[in-house]
C-alpha positions, 0 to 999 in steps of 0.5 A, a space after each residue: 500500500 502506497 503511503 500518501 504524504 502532503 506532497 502526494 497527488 490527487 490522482 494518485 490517492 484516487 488510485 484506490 477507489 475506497 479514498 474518494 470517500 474520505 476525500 468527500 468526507 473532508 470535503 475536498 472540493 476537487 473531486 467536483 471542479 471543471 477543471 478536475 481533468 486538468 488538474 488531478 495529476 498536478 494537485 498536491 494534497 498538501 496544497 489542497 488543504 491549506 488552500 481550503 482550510 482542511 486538516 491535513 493530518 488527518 486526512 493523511 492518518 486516515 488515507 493511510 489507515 490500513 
């Protein structure tokens, strides 16, 4: 299992089908922007989440919970 860090993409944590749940749960808003196709394999979670305010610790812990 990959191990997700603030500098991991979006379309890499979105790899794993069970993680668009908790993406949804922090309610990243990424998941619905227009510009999702463009931006998916540059968006670093880490820059995500300050930029919307998100835990991202917590985030993290639960994206790599096993």
């Amino acid at each position: 299992m990959k191990k997700h860090t603030s500098k991991s993409k979006i379309s890499d944590i979105l790899e794993n089908p069970n993680n668009n749940a908790i993406l949804k749960k922090y309610h990243v808003p990424c998941l619905t922007c227009p510009y999702e196709p463009m931006e998916m394999t540059e968006l670093e979670i880490g820059k995500v989440a300050k930029v919307y305010g998100i835990d991202l610790k917590k985030l993290l812990e639960e994206l790599n919970k096993k």
